[in-house]
N, C-alpha and C positions, 0 to 999 in steps of 0.2 A: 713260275716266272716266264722260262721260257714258251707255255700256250699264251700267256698275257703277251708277249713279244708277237708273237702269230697272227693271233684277232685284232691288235691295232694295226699288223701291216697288211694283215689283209682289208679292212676297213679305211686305211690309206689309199689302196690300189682300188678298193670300189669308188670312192671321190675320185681320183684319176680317170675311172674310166667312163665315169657319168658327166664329169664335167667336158671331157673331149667329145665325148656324144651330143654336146650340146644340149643335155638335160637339164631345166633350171628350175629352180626351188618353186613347189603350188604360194602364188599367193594368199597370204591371211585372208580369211574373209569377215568381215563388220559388218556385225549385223544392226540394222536400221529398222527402228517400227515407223511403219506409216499410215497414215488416215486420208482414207482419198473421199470426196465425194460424188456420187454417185455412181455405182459401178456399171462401166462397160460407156458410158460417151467416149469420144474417140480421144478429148483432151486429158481426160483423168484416168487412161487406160495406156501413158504412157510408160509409167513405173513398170506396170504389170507387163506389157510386150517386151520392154528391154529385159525383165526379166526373165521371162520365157525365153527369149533369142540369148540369153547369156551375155548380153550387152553389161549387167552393172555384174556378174558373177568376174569377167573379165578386171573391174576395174576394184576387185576386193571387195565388195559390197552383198551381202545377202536381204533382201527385203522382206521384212514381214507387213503382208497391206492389210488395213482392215479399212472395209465401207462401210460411209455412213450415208443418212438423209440428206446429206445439204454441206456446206459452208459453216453456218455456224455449227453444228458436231463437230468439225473435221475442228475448226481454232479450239474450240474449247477440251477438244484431245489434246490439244499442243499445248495449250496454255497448262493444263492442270498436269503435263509429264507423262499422260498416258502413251504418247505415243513422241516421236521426234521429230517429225517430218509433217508437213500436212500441205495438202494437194487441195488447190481451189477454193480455198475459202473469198469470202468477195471480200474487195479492196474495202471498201467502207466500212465493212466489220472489224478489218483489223486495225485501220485508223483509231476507229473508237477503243477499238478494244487497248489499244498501245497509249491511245491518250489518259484513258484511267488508269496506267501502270499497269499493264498485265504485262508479262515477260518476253512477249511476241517480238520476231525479227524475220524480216521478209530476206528471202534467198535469193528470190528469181520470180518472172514473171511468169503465170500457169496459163492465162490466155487478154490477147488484147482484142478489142472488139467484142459485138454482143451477138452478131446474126448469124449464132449459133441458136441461142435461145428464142424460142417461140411461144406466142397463149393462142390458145384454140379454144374455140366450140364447138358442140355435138351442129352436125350439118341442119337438124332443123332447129335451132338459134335464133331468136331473133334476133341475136347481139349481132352487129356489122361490122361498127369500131369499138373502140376500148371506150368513145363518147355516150357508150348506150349502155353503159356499164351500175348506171345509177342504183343504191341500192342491193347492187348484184355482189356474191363475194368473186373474187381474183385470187391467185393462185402464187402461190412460192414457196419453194422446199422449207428454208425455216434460218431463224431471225439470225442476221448477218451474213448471210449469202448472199452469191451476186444476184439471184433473182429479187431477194428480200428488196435490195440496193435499186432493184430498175425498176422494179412494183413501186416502190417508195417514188419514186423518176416520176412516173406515168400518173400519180394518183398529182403532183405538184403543179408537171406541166401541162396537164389536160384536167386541171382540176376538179377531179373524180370525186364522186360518192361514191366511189365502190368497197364494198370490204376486204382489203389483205387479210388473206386467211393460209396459215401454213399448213400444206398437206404432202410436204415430206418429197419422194421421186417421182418419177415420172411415171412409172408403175402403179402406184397406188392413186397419183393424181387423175391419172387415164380413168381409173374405177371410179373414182369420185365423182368425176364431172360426165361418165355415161351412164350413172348409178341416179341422176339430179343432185348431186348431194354439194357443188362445186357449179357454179355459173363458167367461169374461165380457167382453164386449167395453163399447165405451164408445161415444158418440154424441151427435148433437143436430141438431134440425130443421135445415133440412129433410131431412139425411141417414136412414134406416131408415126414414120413416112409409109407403112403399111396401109395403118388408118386414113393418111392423108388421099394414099393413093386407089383407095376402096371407097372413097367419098362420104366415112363418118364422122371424119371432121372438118373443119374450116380454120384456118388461121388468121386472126383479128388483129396481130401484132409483132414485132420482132422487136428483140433487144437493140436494134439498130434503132429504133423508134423511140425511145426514148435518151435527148441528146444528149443530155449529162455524158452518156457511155460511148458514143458511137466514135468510135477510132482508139478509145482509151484504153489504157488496161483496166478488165473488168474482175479477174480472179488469177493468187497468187499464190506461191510458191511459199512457206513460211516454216520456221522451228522456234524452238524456246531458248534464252538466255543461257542457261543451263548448255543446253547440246551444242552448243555453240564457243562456248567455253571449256570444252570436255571434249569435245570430237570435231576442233573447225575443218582438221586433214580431211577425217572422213566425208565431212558434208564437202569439201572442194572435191572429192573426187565422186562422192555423188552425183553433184551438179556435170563434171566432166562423163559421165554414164549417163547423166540424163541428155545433156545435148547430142551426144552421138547417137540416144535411141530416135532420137526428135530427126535428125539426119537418115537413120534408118528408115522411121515410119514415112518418108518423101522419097524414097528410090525408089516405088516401082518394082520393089523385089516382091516375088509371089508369095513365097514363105513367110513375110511380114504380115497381109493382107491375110494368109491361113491363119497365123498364130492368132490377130484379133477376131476374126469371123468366129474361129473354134470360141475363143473365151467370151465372147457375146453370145452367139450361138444364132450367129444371123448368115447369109447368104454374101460369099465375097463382092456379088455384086452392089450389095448394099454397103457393105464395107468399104469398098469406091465410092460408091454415091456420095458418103456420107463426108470423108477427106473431101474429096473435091467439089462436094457444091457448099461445105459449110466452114471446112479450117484451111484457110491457105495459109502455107508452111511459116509465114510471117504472125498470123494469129499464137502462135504455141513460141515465139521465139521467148528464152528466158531471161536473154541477158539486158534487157533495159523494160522498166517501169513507164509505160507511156501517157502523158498528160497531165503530171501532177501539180501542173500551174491552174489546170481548172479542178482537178478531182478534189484537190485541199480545200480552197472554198467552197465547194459543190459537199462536201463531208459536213460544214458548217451549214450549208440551205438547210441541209436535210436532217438536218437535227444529229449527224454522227459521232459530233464531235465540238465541244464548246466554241472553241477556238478554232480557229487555222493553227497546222502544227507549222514550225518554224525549221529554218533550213537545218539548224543545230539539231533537233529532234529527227526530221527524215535523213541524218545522217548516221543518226545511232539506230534508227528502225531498220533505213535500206543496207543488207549486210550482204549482196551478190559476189560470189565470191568470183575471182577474175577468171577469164575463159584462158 
């Protein structure tokens, strides 16, 4: 009895003297699967820096990321539960996808604007514009991605014979289209600027070129009905770790610019280039959905979606949790 008296007041006197030390309890950490597409571009390498910098370990958050091919992998992880989070899928995939009832619900926006994205060919080409395209196949990671989404653009508005053909990243598209096996291939910093800058490729087009997208948001932030219902804390404080990494990755601090160069495995100068000549800090903002007085109908051009969704339906899809 009296040791029992002892070890609870000495157990008292350690809480007194941890909590006047200013010691406070490690937060829980929740852990999150995520699905990003394409690893190491600088917009879906956001998850992954804040996690390296300790940005979401801060805000309770542990990440598990897996890369996929494209946009449509990364929804169709989300959709089917394999993972809860999904990074990049393009806006038009998940229109459709939400208009047949699949469970999907948009968080945040992953990028607005397209002149990230580029199609190239090997420098001796005859292709000039995407009008020379006839016959030719054309490139995009794979179906409901935003490339799929402005391939589909360019084949409408420059009324192309060309063939959409999915050939997955930007890595293996590079092989494809210097291997002949791909007419036009597809891409975005920092993948090709090597190539571009060694003169064996040429650039025919930007996702800015195709109007549907240019200013819009073109790829989103999204989770499942499910995780949303199960874990909304966790995804608001997500969202709160992701916007302070997105404030991170625009200071200017060296060690941000190390952490991504090391997980690319590219040169920090290139890791500059790439922020500044292709994402200004406006392209990555998550908290507004930009355009969807034309993207709705533009979803109905392009065959994404039967209908225009209605305000009632984009009010159960867009679920951004407040900043």
């Amino acid at each position: 009895m009296i040791k029992s008296r002892l070890v609870r007041r000495a157990l008292a006197a350690l809480a007194v003297l941890t909590a006047s030390a200013g010691f406070a309890p490690a937060i829980a950490q929740d852990t999150l699967k995520v699905a990003a597409g394409q690893r190491g571009n600088w917009d879906t390498s956001i998850c992954e820096v804040g996690q390296r910098a300790g940005i979401f370990k801060k805000h309770g958050i542990n990440l598990e990321i897996l890369y996929t091919q494209g946009g449509g992998e990364t929804q169709q992880a989300v959709i089917s539960g394999s993972v809860e989070i999904g990074v990049a899928p393009g806006i038009m995939g998940v229109l459709s996808a939400f208009s047949k009832g699949a469970p999907v619900r948009i968080i945040g926006a992953e990028t607005t604007g397209a002149s990230d994205l580029y199609w190239y060919v090997p420098s001796a080409s005859p292709i000039k514009t995407l009008k020379d395209t006839d016959g030719k196949t054309i490139s995009y990671s794979t179906n409901g991605s935003s490339t799929h989404g402005i391939v589909s653009a360019f084949m409408r508005q420059y009324d192309l014979k060309a063939k959409p053909t999915a050939t997955g990243g930007p890595a293996p598209t590079l092989t494809q289209v210097m291997s002949g096996q791909i007419d036009v291939g597809w891409s975005a910093p920092p993948f090709g600027l090597q190539q571009l800058d060694e003169g064996k490729i040429r650039i025919v087009a930007s996702g800015n070129d195709a109007t549907v997208f240019k200013g819009q948001t073109v790829r989103l932030l999204i989770t499942n009905v499910q995780t949303l219902q199960s874990k909304k804390p966790v995804l608001e404080r997500f969202m709160k770790a992701y916007r302070e990494t997105v404030d991170y990755m625009y200071s200017d601090n060296p060690e941000m610019f190390k952490i991504y160069s090391d997980f690319v495995g590219i040169p920090v100068s290139i890791a500059k280039r790439t922020r500044d000549g292709f994402f200004p800090k406006a392209a990555v903002d998550p908290d507004k959905i930009v355009g969807l007085d034309t993207i709705v109908p533009d979803a109905v051009t392009l065959k994404y979606t039967a209908a225009p969704l209605t305000k009632e339906q984009l009010d159960t899809l867009i679920q951004i949790p407040p900043r």
